[in-house]
TIGUPA-796328 format. One record per residue (C-alpha): residue in three letters; z, y, x. Coordinates in steps of 0.1 Angstrom, whole numbers, padded with zeros to 4 digits, always signed. Example, Ala and Ser with C-alpha at 12.3 -4.5 7.8 and 13.67 -1.06 7.14 Angstrom:
+-------+-------+-------+-------+
! nukol !    zz !    yy !    xx !
+-------+-------+-------+-------+
!   ALA ! +0078 ! -0045 ! +0123 !
!   SER ! +0071 ! -0011 ! +0137 !
+-------+-------+-------+-------+
***
This chain:
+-------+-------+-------+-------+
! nukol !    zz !    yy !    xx !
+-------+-------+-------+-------+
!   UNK ! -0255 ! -0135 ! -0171 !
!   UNK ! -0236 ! -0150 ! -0145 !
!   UNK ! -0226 ! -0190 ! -0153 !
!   UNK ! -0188 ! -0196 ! -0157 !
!   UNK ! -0171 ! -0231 ! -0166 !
!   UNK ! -0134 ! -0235 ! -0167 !
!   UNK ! -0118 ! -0272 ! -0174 !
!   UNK ! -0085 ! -0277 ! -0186 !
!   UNK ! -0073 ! -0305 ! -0166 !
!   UNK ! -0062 ! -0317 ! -0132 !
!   UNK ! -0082 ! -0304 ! -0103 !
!   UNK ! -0078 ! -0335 ! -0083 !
!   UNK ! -0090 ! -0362 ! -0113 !
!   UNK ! -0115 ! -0332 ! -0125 !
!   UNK ! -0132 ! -0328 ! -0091 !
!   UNK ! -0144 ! -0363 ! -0098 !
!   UNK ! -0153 ! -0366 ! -0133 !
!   UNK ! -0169 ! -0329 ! -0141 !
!   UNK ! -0185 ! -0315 ! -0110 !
!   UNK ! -0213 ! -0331 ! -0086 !
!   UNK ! -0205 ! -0335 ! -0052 !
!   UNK ! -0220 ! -0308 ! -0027 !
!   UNK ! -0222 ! -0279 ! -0055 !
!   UNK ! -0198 ! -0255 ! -0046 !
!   UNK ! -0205 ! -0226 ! -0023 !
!   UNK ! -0170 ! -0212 ! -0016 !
!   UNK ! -0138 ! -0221 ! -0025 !
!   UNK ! -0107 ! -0195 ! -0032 !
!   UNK ! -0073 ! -0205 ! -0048 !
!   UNK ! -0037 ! -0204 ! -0044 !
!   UNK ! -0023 ! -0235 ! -0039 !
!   UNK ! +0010 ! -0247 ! -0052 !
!   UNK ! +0037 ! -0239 ! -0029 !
!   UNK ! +0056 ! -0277 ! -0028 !
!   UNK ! +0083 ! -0262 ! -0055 !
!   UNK ! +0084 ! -0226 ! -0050 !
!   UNK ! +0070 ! -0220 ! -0084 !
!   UNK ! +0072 ! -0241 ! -0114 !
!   UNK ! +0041 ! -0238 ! -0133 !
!   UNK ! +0042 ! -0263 ! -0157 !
!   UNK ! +0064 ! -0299 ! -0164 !
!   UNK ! +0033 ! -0322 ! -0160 !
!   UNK ! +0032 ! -0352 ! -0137 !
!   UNK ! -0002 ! -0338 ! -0123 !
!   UNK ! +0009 ! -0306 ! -0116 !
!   UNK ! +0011 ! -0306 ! -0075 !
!   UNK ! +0039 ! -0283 ! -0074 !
!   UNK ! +0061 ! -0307 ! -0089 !
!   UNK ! +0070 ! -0328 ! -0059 !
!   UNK ! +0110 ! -0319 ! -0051 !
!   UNK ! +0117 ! -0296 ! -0021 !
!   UNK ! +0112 ! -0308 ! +0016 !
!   UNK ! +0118 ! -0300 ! +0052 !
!   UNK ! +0089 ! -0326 ! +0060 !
!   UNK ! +0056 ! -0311 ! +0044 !
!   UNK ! +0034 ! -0333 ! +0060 !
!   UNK ! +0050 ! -0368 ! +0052 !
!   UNK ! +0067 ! -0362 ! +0016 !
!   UNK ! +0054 ! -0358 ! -0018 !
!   UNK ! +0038 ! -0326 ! -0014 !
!   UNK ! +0017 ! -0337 ! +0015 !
!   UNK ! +0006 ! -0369 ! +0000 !
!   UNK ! -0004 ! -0348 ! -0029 !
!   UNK ! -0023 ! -0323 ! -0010 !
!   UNK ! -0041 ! -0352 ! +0010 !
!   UNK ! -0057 ! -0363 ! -0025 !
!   UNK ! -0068 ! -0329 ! -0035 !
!   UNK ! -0084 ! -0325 ! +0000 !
!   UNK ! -0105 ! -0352 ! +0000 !
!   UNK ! -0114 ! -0343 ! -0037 !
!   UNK ! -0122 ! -0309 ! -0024 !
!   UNK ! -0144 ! -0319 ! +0003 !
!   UNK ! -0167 ! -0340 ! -0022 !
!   UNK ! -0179 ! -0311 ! -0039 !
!   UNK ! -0180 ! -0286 ! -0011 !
!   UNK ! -0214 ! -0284 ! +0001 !
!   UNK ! -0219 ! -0287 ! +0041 !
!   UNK ! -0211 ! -0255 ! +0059 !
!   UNK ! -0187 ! -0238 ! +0032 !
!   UNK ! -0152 ! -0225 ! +0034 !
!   UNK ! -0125 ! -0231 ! +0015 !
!   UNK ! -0103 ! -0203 ! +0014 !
!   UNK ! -0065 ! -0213 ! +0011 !
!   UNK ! -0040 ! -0187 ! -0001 !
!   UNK ! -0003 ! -0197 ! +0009 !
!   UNK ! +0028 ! -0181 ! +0018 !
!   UNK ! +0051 ! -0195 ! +0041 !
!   UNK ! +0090 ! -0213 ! +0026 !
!   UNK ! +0118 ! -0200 ! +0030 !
!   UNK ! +0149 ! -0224 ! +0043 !
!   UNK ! +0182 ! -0225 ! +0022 !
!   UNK ! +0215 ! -0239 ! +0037 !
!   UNK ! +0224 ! -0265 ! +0008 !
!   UNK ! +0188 ! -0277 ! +0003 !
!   UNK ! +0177 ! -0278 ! +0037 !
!   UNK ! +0207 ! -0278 ! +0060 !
!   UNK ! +0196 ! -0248 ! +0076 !
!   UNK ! +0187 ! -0215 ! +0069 !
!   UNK ! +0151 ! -0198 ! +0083 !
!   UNK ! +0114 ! -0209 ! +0080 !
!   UNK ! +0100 ! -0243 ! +0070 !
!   UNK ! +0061 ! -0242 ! +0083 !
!   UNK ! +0042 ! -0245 ! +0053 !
!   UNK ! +0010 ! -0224 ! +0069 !
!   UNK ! +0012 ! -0254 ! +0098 !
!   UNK ! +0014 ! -0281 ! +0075 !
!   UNK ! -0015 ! -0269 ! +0052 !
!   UNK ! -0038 ! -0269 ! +0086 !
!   UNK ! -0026 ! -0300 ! +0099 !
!   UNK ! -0032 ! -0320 ! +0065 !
!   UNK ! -0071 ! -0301 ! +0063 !
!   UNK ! -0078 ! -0306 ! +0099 !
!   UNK ! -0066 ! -0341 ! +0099 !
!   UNK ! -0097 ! -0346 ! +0070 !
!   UNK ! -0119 ! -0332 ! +0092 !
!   UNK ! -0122 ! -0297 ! +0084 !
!   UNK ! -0129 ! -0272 ! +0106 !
!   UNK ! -0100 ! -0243 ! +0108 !
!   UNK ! -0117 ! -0212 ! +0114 !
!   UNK ! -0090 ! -0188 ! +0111 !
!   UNK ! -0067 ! -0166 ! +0087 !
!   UNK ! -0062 ! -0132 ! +0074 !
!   UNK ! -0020 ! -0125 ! +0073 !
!   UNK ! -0015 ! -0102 ! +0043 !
!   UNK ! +0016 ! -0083 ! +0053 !
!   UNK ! +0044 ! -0081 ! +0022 !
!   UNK ! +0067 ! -0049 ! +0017 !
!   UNK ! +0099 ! -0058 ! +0032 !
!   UNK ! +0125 ! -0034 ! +0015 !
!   UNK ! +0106 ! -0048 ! -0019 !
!   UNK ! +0108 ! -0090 ! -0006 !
!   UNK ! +0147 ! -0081 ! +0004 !
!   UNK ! +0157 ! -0065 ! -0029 !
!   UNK ! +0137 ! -0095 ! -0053 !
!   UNK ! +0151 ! -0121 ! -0034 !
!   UNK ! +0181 ! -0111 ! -0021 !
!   UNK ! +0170 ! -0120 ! +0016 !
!   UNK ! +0197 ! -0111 ! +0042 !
!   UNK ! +0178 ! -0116 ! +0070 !
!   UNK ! +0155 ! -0084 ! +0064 !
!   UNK ! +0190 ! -0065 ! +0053 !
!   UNK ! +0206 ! -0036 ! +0072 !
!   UNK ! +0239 ! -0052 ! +0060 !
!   UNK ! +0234 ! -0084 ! +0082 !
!   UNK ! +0221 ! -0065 ! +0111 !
!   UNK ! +0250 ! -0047 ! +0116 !
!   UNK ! +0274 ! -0079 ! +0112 !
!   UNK ! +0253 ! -0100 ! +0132 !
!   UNK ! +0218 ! -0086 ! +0145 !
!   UNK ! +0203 ! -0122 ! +0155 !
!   UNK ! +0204 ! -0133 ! +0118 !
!   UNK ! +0177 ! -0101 ! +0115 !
!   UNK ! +0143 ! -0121 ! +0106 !
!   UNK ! +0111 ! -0106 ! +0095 !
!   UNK ! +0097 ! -0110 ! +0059 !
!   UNK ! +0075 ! -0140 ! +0050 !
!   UNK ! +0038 ! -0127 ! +0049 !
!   UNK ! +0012 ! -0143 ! +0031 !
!   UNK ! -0017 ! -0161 ! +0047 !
!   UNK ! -0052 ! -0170 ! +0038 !
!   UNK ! -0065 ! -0201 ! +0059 !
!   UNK ! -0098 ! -0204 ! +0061 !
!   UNK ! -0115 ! -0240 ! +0060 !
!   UNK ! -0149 ! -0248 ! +0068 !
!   UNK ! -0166 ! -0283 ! +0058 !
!   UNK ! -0189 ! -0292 ! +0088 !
!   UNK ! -0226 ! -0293 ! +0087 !
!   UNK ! -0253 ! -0272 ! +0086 !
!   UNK ! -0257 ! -0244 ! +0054 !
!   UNK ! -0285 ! -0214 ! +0052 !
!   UNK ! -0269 ! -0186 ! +0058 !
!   UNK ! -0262 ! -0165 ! +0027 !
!   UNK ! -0264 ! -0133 ! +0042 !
!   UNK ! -0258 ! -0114 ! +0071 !
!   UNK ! -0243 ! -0073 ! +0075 !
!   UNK ! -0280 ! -0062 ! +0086 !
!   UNK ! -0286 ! -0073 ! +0047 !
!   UNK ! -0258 ! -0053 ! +0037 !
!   UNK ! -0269 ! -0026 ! +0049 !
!   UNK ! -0298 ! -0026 ! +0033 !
!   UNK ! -0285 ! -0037 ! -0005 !
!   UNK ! -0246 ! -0034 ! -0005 !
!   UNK ! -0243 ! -0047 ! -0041 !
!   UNK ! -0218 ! -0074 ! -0039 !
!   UNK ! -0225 ! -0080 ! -0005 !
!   UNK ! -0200 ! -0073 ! +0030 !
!   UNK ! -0208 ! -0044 ! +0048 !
!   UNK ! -0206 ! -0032 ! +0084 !
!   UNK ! -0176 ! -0010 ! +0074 !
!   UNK ! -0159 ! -0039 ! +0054 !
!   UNK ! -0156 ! -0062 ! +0083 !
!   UNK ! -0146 ! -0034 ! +0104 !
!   UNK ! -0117 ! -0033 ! +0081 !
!   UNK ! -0110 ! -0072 ! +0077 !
!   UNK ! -0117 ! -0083 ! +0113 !
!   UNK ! -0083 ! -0074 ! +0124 !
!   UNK ! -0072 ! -0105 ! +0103 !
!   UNK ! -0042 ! -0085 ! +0092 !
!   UNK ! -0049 ! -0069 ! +0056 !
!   UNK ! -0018 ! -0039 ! +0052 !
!   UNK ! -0035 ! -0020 ! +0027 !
!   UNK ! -0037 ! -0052 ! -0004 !
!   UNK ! -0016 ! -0035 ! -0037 !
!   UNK ! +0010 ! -0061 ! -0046 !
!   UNK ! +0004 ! -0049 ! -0083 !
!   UNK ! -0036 ! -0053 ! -0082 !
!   UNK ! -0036 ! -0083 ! -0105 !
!   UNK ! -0046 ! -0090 ! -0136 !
!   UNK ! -0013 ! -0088 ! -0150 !
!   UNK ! -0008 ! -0059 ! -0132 !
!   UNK ! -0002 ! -0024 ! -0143 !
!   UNK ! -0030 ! -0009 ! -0121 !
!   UNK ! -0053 ! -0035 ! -0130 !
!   UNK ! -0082 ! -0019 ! -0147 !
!   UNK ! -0085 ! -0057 ! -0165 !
!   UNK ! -0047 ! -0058 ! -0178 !
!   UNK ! -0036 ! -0065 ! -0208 !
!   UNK ! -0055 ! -0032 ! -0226 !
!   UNK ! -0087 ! -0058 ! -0229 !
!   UNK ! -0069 ! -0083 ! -0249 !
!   UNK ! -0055 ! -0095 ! -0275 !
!   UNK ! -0012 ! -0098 ! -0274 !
!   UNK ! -0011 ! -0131 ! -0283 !
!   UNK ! -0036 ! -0139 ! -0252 !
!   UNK ! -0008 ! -0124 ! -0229 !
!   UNK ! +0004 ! -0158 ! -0206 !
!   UNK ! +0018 ! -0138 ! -0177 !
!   UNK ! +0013 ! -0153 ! -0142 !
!   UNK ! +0042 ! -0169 ! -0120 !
!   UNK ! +0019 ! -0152 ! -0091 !
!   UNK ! -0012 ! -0143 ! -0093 !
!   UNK ! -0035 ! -0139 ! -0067 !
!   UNK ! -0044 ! -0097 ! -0058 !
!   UNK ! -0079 ! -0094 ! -0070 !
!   UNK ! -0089 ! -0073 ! -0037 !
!   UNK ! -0079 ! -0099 ! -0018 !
!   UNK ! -0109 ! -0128 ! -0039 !
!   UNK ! -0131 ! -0101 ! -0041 !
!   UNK ! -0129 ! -0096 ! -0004 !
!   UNK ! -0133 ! -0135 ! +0004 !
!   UNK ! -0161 ! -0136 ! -0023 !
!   UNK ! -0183 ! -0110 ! -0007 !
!   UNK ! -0177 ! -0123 ! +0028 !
!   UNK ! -0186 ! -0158 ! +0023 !
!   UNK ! -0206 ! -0163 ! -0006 !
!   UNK ! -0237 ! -0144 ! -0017 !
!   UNK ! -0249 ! -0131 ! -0054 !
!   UNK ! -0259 ! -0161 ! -0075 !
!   UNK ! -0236 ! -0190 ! -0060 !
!   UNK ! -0214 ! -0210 ! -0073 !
!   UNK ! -0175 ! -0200 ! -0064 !
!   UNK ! -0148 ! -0223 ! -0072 !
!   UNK ! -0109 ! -0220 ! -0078 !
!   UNK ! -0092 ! -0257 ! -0085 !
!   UNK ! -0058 ! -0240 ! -0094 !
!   UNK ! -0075 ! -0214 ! -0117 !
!   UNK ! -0043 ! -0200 ! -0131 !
!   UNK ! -0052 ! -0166 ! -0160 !
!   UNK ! -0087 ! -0167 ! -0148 !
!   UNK ! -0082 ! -0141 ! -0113 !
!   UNK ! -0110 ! -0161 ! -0090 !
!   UNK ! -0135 ! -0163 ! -0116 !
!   UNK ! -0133 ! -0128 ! -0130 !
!   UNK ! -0138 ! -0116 ! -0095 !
!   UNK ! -0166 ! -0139 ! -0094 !
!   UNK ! -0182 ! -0124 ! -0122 !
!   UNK ! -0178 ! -0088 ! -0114 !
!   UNK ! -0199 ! -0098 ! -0084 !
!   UNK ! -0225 ! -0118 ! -0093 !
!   UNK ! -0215 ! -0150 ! -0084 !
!   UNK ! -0216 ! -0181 ! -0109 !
!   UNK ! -0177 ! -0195 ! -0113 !
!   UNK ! -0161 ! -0228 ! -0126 !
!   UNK ! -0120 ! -0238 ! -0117 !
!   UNK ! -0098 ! -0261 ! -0133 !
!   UNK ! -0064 ! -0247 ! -0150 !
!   UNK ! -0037 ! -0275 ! -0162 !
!   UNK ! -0014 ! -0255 ! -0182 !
!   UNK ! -0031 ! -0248 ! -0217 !
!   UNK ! -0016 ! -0213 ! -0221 !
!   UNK ! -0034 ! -0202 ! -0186 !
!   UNK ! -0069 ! -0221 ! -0195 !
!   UNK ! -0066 ! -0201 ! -0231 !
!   UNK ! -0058 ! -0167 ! -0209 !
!   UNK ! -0085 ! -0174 ! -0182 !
!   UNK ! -0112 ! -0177 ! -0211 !
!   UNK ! -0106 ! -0145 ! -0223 !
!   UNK ! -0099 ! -0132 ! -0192 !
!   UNK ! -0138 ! -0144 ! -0178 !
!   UNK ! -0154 ! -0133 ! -0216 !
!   UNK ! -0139 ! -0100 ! -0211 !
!   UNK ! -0154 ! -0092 ! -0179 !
!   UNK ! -0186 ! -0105 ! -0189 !
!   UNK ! -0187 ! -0082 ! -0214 !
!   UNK ! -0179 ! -0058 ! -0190 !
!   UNK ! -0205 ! -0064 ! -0163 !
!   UNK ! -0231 ! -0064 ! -0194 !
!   UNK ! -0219 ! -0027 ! -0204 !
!   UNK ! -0222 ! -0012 ! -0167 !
!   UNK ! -0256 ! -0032 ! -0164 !
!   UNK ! -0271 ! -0018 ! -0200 !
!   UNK ! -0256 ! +0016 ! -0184 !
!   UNK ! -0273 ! +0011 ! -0154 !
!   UNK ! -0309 ! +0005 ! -0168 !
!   UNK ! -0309 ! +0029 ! -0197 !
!   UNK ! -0301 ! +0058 ! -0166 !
!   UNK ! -0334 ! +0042 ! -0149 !
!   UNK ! -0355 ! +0048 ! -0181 !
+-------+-------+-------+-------+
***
């Protein structure tokens, strides 16, 4: 049985008090997004910093610059960090303008300048005609390209940067190994797949508060139901988990949210822990984890009495 611990409380103060320093193999999480989403009302909560043009100097970045130091301490030498962000949309009465504000740039200037190595992303590309229709963006809009073509922008993809802390690690694995014992581990074909760096084929809905989530809501209880602002696609973790971790390490998600990272985790046979500040997501992200543990310990029971 894999190991999982999840703590209710602030990542950044929680790095600190709870977890040694150099224990984690691989990090995965989506950050907060300055204010995009309001997940909770708490002081700690990072994504409660006002919106910005600046991202580097304001609230937001002086926030992030704590939880990256944090986040170092506990990364062991040689580990990524893989940080899921999407980029911020401009608004004419917040902003003064209306396009892009950089947040992808700012998140790699803010790592880098703490002396992490940026290694490179993967761009997950969005559905247009769906990002158009949910928020009303004219810029992707046939409307606005008749009436005036150069206000035509495309849609906002997602981005997962990947961090690495310097220094020298074993390495966990390598495709030859693959090859030979696939089980939770990257294969030749996978990275075929994922070396392009642009992911088209990620299901928006794959979530576990999605409807073609094999871990939805049929596994729990209704009153264990804390929907997601936006979770995190669970191909997307469970490709970063089996590229850059290997069975029996420790992965680790500081903005846990319902429980998506470690779950993945799990299925894999990795050992998890995160932190989650909102009480309604910790209480969702334990059942969440105890489900799939239960899970994994039916399809292993499976697996052995068909060897007998």
């Amino acid at each position: 049985m894999n190991k999982v611990t999840i703590w209710n409380e602030d990542c950044i103060n929680g790095m600190y008090t709870c977890m040694l320093p150099e224990t984690v193999d691989l990090a995965v999480t989506s950050i907060p997004f300055e204010e995009l989403f309001t997940y909770s009302g708490k002081v700690e909560d990072v994504g409660n910093n006002g919106s910005t043009i600046n991202l580097r100097e304001g609230r937001f970045g002086l926030n992030l610059r704590f939880f990256i130091t944090a986040l170092w301490r506990v990364m062991r030498p040689g580990s990524n960090a893989c940080i899921h962000i999407q980029q911020l949309l401009a608004y004419k009465n917040q902003h003064g303008f209306i396009g892009r504000r950089d947040f992808r740039g700012a998140v790699i200037d803010l790592f880098s300048k703490h002396e992490w190595d940026w290694k490179g992303e993967f761009v997950i590309c969005k559905n247009p005609q769906a990002m158009a229709q949910r928020l009303n963006l004219h810029s992707l809009m046939f409307a606005t390209g008749k009436r005036n073509g150069r206000e035509l922008a495309p849609a906002p993809n997602d981005y997962v940067l990947i961090f690495q802390k310097p220094g020298i690690s074993a390495p966990a694995r390598c495709l030859r190994d693959a090859e030979e014992n696939p089980s939770g581990w990257v294969s030749t074909d996978e990275w075929i797949r994922d070396a392009h760096g642009i992911w088209t084929d990620i299901d928006e809905f794959d979530v576990l508060d999605g409807a073609r989530s094999s871990k939805g809501k049929s596994a729990l209880k209704e009153e264990q139901h804390e929907k997601h602002v936006c979770p995190l696609q669970l191909e997307v973790i469970r490709r970063l988990v089996k590229l850059y971790s290997a069975p029996g390490e420790m992965v680790y998600d500081p903005f846990l949210g319902i429980g998506s990272t470690a779950v993945v985790a799990v299925e894999q046979g990795r050992d998890a822990c995160g932190h989650e500040l909102k009480e309604s997501y910790y209480r969702r992200a334990q059942a969440e984890v105890s489900c799939e543990q239960g899970r994994k310990e039916d399809r292993e029971r499976t697996l052995f009495d068909g060897l007998s």
